[in-house]
LUMMARMI-352322 format. One record per residue (C-alpha): residue in three letters; x, y, z. Coordinates in steps of 0.001 Angstrom, whole numbers, plus 500000, padded with zeros to 6 digits. Each point is the difference from the previous one (the first is absolute). Layout:
N
[r "ALA",[X,Y,Z]]
...
This chain:
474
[r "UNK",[608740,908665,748010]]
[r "UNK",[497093,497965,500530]]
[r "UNK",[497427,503052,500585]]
[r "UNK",[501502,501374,496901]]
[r "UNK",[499171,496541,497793]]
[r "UNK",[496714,500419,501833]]
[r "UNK",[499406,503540,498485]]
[r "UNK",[501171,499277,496853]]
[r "UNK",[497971,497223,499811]]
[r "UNK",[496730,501662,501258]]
[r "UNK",[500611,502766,497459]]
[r "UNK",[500323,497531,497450]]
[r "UNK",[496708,497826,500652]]
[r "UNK",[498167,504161,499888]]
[r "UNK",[501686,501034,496658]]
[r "UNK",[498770,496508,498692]]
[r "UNK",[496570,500596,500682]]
[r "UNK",[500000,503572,498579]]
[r "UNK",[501668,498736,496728]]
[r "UNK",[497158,497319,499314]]
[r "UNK",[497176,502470,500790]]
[r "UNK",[501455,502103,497261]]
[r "UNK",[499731,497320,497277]]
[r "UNK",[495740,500229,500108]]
[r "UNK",[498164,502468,498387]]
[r "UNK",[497552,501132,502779]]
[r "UNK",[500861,500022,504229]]
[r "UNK",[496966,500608,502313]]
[r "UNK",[501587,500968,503324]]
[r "UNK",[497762,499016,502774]]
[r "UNK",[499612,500034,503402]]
[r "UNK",[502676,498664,502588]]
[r "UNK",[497591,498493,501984]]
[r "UNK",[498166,496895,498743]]
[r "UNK",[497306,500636,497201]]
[r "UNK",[496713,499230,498533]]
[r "UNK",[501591,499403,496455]]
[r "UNK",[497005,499116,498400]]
[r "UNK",[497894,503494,501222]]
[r "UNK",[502925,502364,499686]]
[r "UNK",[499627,502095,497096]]
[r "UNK",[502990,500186,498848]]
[r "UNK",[500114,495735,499380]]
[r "UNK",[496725,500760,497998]]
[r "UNK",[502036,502496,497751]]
[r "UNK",[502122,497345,499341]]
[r "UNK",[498140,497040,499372]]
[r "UNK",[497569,502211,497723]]
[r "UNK",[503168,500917,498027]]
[r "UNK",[500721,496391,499966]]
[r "UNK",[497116,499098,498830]]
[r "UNK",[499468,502941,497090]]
[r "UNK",[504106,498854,499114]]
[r "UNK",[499012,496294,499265]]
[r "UNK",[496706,501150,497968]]
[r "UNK",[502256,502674,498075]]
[r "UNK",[502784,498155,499413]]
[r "UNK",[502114,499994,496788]]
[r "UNK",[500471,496044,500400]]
[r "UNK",[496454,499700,498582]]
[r "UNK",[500998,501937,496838]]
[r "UNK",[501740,496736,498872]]
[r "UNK",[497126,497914,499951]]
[r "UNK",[499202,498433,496861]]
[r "UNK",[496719,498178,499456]]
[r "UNK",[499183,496896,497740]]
[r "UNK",[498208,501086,497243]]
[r "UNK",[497919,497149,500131]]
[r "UNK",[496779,501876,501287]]
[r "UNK",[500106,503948,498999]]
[r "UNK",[497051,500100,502448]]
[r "UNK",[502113,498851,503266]]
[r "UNK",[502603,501725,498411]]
[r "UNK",[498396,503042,500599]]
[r "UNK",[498293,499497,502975]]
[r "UNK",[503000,499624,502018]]
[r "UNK",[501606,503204,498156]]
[r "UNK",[496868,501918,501393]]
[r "UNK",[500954,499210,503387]]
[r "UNK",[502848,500239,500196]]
[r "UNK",[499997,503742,498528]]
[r "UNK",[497303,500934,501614]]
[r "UNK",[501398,499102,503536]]
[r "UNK",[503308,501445,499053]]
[r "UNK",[498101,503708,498917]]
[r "UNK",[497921,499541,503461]]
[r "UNK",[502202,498842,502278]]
[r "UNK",[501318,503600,501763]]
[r "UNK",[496757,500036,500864]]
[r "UNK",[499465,496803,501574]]
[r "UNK",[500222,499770,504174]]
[r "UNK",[500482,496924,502022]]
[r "UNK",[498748,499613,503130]]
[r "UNK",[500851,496999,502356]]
[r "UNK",[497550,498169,501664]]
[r "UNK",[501610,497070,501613]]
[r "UNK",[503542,499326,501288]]
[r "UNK",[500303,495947,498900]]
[r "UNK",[497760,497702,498908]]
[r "UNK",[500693,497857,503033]]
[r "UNK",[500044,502017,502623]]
[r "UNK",[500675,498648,504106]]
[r "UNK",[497766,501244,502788]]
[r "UNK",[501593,502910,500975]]
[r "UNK",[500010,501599,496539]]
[r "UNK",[501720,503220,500845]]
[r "UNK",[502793,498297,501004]]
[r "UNK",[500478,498588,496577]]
[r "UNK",[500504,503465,498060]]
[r "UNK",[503232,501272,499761]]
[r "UNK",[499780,501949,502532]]
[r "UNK",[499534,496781,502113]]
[r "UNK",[502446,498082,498947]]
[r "UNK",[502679,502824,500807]]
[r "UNK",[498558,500875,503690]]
[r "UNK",[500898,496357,500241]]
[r "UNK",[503140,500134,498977]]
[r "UNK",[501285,502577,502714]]
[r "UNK",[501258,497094,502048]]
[r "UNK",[500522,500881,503827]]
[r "UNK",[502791,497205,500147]]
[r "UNK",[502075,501490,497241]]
[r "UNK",[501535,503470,499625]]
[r "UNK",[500550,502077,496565]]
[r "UNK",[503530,500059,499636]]
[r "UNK",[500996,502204,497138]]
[r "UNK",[496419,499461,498642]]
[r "UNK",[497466,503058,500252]]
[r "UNK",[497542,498020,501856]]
[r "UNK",[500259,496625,501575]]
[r "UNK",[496898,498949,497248]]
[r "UNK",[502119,500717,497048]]
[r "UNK",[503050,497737,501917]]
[r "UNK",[497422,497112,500683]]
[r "UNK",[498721,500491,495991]]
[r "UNK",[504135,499256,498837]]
[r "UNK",[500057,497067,501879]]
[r "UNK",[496899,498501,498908]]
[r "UNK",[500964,500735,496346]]
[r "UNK",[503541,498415,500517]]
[r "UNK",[498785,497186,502261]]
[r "UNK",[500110,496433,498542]]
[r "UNK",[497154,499036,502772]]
[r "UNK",[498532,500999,503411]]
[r "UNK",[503323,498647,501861]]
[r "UNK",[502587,501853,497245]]
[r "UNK",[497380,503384,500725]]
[r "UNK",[500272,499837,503515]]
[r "UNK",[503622,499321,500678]]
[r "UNK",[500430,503351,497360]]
[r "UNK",[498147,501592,502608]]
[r "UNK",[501793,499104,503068]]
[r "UNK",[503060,497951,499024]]
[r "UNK",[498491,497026,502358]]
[r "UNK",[498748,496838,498872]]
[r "UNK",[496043,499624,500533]]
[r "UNK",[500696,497296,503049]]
[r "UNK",[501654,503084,501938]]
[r "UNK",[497138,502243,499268]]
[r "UNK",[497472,500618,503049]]
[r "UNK",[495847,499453,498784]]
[r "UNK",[499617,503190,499782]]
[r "UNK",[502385,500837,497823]]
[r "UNK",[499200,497188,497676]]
[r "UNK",[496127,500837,499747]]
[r "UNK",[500990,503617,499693]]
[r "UNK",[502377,499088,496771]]
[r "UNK",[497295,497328,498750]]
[r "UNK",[497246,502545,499623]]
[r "UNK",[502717,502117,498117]]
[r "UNK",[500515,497172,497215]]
[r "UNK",[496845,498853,500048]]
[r "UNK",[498643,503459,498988]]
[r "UNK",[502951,500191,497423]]
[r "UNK",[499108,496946,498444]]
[r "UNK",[496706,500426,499821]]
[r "UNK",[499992,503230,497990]]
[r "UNK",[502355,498145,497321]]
[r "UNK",[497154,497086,499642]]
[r "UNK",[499111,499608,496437]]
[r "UNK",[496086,499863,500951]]
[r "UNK",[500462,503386,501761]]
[r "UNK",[499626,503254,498153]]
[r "UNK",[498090,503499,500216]]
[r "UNK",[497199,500033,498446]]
[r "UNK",[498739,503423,498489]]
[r "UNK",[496148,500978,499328]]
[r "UNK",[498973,498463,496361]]
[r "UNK",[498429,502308,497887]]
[r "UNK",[497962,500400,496675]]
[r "UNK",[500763,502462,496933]]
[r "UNK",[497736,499893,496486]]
[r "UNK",[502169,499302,496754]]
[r "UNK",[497962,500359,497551]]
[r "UNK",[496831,498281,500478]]
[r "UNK",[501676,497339,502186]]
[r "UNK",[500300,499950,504488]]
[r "UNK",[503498,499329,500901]]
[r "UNK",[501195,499561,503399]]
[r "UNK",[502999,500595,501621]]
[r "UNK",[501316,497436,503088]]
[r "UNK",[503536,501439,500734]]
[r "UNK",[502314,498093,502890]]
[r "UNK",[503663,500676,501176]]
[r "UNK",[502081,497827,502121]]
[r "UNK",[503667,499795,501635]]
[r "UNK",[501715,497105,497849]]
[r "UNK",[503493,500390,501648]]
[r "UNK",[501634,501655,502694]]
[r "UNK",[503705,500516,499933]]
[r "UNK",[500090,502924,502741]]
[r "UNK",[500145,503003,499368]]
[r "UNK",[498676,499069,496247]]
[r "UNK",[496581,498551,499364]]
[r "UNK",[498594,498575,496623]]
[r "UNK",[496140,499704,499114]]
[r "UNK",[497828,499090,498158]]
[r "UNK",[497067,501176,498363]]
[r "UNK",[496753,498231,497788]]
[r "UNK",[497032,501834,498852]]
[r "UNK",[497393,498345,499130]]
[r "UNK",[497452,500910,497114]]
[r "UNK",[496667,498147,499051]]
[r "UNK",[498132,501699,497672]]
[r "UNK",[496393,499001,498928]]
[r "UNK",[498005,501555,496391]]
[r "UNK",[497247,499985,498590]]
[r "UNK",[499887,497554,497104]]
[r "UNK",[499521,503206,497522]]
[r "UNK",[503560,500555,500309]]
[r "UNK",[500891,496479,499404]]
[r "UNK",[502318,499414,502926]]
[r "UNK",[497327,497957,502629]]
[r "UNK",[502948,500096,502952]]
[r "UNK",[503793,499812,500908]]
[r "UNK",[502433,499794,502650]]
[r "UNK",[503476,501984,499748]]
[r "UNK",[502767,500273,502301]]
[r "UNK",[502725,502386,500921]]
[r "UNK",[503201,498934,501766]]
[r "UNK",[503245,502085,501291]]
[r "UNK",[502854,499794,501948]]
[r "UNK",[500977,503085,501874]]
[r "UNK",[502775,500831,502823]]
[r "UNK",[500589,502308,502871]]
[r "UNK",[501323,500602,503367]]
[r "UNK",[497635,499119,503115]]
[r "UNK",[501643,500886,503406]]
[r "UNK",[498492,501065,503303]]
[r "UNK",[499566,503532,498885]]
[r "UNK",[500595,500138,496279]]
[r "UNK",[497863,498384,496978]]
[r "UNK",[500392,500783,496490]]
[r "UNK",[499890,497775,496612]]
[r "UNK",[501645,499977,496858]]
[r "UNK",[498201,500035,496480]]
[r "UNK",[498123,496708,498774]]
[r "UNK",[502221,497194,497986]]
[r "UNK",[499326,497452,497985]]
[r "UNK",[495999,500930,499198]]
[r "UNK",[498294,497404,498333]]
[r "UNK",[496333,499842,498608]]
[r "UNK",[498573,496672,499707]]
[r "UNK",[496758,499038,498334]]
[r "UNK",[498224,497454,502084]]
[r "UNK",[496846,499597,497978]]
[r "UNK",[497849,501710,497607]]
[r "UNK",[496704,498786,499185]]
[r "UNK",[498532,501133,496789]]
[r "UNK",[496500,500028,498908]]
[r "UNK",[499298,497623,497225]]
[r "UNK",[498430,502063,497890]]
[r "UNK",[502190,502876,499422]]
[r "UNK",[503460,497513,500339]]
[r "UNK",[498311,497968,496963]]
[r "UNK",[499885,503317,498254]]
[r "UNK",[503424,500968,501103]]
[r "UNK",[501425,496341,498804]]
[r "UNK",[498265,499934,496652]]
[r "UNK",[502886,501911,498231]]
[r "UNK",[502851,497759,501094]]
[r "UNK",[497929,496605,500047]]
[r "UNK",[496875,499625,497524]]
[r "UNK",[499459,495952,501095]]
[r "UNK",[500717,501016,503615]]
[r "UNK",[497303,502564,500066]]
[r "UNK",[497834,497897,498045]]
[r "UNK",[500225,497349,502989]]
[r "UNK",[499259,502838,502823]]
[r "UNK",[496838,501028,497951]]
[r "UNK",[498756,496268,499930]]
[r "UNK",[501232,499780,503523]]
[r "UNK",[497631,503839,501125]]
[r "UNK",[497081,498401,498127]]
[r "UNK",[499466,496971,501354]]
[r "UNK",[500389,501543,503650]]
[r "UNK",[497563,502691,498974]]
[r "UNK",[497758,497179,498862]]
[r "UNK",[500070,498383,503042]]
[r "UNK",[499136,502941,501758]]
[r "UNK",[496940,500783,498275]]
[r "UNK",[498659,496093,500763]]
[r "UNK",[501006,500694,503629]]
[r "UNK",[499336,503389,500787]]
[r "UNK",[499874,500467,503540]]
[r "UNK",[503077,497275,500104]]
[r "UNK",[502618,501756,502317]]
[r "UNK",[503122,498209,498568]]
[r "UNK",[502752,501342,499328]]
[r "UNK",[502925,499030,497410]]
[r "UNK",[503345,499180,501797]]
[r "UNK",[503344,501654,499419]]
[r "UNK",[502464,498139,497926]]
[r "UNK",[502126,497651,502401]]
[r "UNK",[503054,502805,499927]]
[r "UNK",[497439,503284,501047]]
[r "UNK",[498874,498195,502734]]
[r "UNK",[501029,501203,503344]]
[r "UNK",[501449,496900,502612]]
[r "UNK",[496683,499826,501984]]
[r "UNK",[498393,499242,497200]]
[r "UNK",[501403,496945,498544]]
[r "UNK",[499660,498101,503546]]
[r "UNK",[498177,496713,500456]]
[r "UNK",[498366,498916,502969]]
[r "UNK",[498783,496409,501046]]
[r "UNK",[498087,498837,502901]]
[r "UNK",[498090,496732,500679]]
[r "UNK",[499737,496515,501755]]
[r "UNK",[498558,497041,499308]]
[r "UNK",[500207,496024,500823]]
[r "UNK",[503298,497678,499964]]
[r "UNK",[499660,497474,497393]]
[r "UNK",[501638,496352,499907]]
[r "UNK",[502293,497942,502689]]
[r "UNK",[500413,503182,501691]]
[r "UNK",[496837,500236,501509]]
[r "UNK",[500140,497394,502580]]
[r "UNK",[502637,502695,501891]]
[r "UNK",[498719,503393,498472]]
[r "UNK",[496688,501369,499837]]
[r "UNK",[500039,503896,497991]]
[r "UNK",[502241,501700,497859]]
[r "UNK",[500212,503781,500277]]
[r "UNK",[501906,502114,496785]]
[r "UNK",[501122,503934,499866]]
[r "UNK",[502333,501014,497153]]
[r "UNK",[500686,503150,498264]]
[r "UNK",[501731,500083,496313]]
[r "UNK",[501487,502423,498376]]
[r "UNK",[498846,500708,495912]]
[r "UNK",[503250,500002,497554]]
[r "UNK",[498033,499268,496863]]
[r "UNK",[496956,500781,498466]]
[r "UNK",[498499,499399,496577]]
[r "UNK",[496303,500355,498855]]
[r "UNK",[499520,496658,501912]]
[r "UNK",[502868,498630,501763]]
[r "UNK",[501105,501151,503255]]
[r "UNK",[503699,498878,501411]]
[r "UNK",[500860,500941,503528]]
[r "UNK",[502287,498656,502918]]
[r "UNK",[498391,498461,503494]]
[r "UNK",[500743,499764,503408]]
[r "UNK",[497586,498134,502277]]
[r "UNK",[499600,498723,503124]]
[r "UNK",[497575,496638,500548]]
[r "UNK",[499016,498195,503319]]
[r "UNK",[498593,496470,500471]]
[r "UNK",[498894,500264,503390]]
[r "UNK",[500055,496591,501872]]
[r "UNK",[497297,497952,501909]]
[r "UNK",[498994,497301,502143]]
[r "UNK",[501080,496704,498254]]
[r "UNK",[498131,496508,500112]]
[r "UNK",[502848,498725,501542]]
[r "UNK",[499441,502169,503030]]
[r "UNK",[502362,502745,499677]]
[r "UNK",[499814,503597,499136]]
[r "UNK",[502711,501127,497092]]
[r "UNK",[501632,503066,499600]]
[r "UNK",[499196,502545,496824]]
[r "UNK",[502915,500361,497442]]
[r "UNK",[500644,503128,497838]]
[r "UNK",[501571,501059,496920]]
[r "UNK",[500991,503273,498333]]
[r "UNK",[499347,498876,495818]]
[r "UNK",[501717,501818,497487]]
[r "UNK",[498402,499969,496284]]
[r "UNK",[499885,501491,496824]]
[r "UNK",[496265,500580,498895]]
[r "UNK",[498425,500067,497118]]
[r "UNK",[496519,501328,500030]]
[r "UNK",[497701,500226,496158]]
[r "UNK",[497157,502221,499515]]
[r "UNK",[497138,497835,498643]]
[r "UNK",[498153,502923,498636]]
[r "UNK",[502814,500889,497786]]
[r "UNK",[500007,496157,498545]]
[r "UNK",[495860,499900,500211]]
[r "UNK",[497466,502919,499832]]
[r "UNK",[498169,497136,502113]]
[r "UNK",[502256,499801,502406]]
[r "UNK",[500292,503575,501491]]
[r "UNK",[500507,500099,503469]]
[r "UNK",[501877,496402,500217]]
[r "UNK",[503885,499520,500682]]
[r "UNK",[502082,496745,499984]]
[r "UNK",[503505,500379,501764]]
[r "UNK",[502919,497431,500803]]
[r "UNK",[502521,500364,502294]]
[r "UNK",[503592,498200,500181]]
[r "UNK",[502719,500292,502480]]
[r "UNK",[502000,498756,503388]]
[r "UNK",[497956,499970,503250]]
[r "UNK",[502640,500912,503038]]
[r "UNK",[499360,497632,502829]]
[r "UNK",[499594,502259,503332]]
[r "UNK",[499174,497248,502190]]
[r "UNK",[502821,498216,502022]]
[r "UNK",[500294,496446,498326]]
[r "UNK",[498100,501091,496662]]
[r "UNK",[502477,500506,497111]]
[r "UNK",[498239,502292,497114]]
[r "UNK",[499315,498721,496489]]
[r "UNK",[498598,500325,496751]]
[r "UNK",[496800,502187,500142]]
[r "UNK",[497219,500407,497897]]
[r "UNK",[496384,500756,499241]]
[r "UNK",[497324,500501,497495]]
[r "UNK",[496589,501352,499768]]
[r "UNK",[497699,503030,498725]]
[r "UNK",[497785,503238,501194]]
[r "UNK",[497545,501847,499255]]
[r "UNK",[500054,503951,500476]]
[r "UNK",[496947,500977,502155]]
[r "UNK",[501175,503595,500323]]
[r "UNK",[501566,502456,497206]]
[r "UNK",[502718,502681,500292]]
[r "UNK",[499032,503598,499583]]
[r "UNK",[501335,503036,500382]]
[r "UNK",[498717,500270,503620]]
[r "UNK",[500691,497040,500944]]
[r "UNK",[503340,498419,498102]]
[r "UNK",[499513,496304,501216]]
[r "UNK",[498334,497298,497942]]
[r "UNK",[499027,496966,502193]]
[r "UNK",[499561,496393,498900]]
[r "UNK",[498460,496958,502095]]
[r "UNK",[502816,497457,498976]]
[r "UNK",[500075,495976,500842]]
[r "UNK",[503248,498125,499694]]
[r "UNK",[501861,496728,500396]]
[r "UNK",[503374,500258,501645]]
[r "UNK",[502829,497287,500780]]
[r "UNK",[503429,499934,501542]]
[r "UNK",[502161,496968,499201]]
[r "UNK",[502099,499366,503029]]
[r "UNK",[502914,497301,500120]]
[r "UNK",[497640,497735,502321]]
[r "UNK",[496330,500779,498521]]
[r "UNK",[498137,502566,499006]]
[r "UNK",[497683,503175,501118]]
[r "UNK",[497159,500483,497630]]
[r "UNK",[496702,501627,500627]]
[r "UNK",[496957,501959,498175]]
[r "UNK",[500262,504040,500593]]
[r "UNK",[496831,502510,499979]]
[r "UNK",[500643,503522,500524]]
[r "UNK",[500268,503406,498495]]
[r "UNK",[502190,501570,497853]]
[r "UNK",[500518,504260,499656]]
[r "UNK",[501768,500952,496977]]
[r "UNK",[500988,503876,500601]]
């Protein structure tokens, strides 16, 4: 009786597997042996199908724009129609396995990571290949214990070395290839749409494993740049999918794309033809953006070989550009000075707010008083804190034509003691800068030469001192 619960059982797990295969819509069989997934041609079909499905698909008919800007409005129709009449004729190619990628790199593609699963400690069973047994472990395992004991119904302590590196390389290469950082990434490319470059950057990664099934995911990418003729000056778009399939030792296929999305990231207009575009829904608006083109045409022609550029509004601007940086040192000030002799500052803030003058950002710094040799014949030890603020920094040029190139900025927060014996305290500073270097479009960073005055109050004293340094504004 047992052999026959065994049979059963064995023909059950095989009928299982063939039933879920046929829920997909496409089933690459491949080789038995281990593969180069990512150079076979048959994973290129699919992924290009993948790809052309997510472009093409019907989720995007049921898009509807604001109507706030006709000219956006119709920008983003033109590409999307325009990738969806092109896209059978679009071909991916990959160019790297992950982003990350380990020494040995071939041992990272798929084809990798299933030569290491054929475990020499464990056999098959009613699996087709020992890799396919070691991949239902790992996707039913609650941890690297739970996997191992599926593999050889022993706990790990009864396990020789061996056999425990053997299975470790197994999970490790399983776990790695479900790393959110870790994707394929496929060779961008450019199309014309209309008068504008757009570029394609198309990725694909495993998001879950539940053997034999696999999900993934897929983002594409698109930054377009125009010339200011058509009025659109640049924009970012992306494409996201989910998709499904089966991935076994010998058989890959995938399922087509769910839940497409197209987001708009950010579309930068030029002022002149947006002004033109606005002055039919907002007469006072466009009235404003005409005063607004003037006066930086004006400024222009007084400054013509000026290489300044004007700044995105505070919600276009990418992350890495609305970062702060401080550095600088200076003297201790006050009581303090009979134990400590310099005060060294780095921070970094963060910009939430921006108006024509004020800027409002978040700070996280870290400050040293370094210690010396007292009159009382001892050497003292440097303290540390890590300040947190909120900063305001003004724009004199914007209060004052007479002004330009000055800033005045005041911070306020809690400085964290990091020193053993040194609880934190109120933190704070004020000074001002002046910008010695503009942003341009080569070279995005504006720096000022700033001077400050900084103070912690501490429960037993206080830290003050007087900062010089440098400030980059990207």
């Amino acid at each position: 009786m047992r052999w026959k619960s065994l049979l059963l059982f064995g023909l059950f797990i095989v009928q299982g597997m063939h039933s879920q295969n046929d829920n997909f819509s496409t089933t690459t069989k491949l080789k038995s042996e281990p593969y180069f997934i990512v150079d076979e041609e048959p994973f290129q079909d699919e992924i290009n199908r993948a790809f052309r499905s997510v472009l093409t698909s019907p989720d995007l008919a049921k898009l509807n724009f604001s109507p706030e800007c006709n000219l956006k409005t119709s920008y983003v129709k033109q590409v999307i129609d325009h990738l969806r009449n092109t896209a059978s004729s679009i071909n991916f190619y990959p160019t790297e396995n992950f982003q990350k990628k380990p020494e040995n790199v071939s041992d990272w593609t798929i084809e990798g990571i299933f030569k290491h699963l054929e475990l020499k400690s464990v056999d098959r069973g009613f699996f087709p290949s020992v890799a396919d047994r070691v991949a239902q472990a790992y996707s039913d395992a609650k941890n690297f214990s739970d996997f191992a004991f599926r593999l050889t119904k022993k706990d790990l302590g009864k396990l020789s070395d061996e056999q425990k590196n053997e299975m470790r390389v197994a999970y490790n290469k399983l776990s790695f290839l479900l790393k959110k950082e870790n994707h394929w990434r496929y060779r961008g490319m450019a199309k014309t749409i209309g008068e504008c470059r757009v570029f394609l950057d198309p990725t694909i990664r495993v998001s879950k494993l539940k053997f034999p099934k696999v999900d993934y995911e897929v983002l594409i990418n698109i930054n377009s740049t125009c010339p200011c003729g058509t009025g659109v000056k640049e924009s970012k778009f992306t494409y996201t999918a989910k998709l499904q399939g089966i991935m076994t030792n010998s058989k890959w296929s995938i399922s087509t794309p769910k839940k497409v999305k197209f987001n708009t990231e950010y579309i930068k207009c030029c002022p002149s033809k947006e002004n033109a575009k606005q002055a039919s829904y907002d007469e006072l608006s466009d009235r404003i953006a005409e005063s607004m083109t003037q006066r930086m045409q004006e400024s222009l022609e007084e400054s013509p070989n000026r290489e300044e550029f004007k700044e995105p509004e505070l919600a276009d601007r990418p992350i890495g550009q609305r970062l702060n940086y401080f550095a600088g040192g200076g003297l201790v000030l006050g009581p303090e000075t009979d134990f400590f002799g310099f005060n060294y500052l780095v921070s970094i803030a963060y910009l939430i707010h921006a108006t024509k003058a004020l800027e409002i950002m978040p700070e996280l710094g870290y400050s040293r008083f370094t210690g010396k040799e007292t009159d009382f014949g001892f050497q003292t030890e440097g303290v540390a804190f890590a300040p947190v603020k909120a900063r305001a920094l003004v724009e004199l040029s914007d209060v004052s034509p007479g002004l330009d190139g000055f800033t005045v900025s005041a911070g306020l927060g809690y400085a964290i003691g990091l020193t053993e014996g040194i609880s934190g305290g109120m933190a704070y500073d004020i000074g001002g800068g002046y910008r010695i270097k503009n942003a341009t479009e080569k070279s995005p960073c504006q720096w000022d030469l700033s001077a400050m005055f900084t103070g912690i109050q501490v429960e037993n004293g206080s830290f003050s001192s007087v900062i010089f340094g440098v400030r980059v504004r990207y």
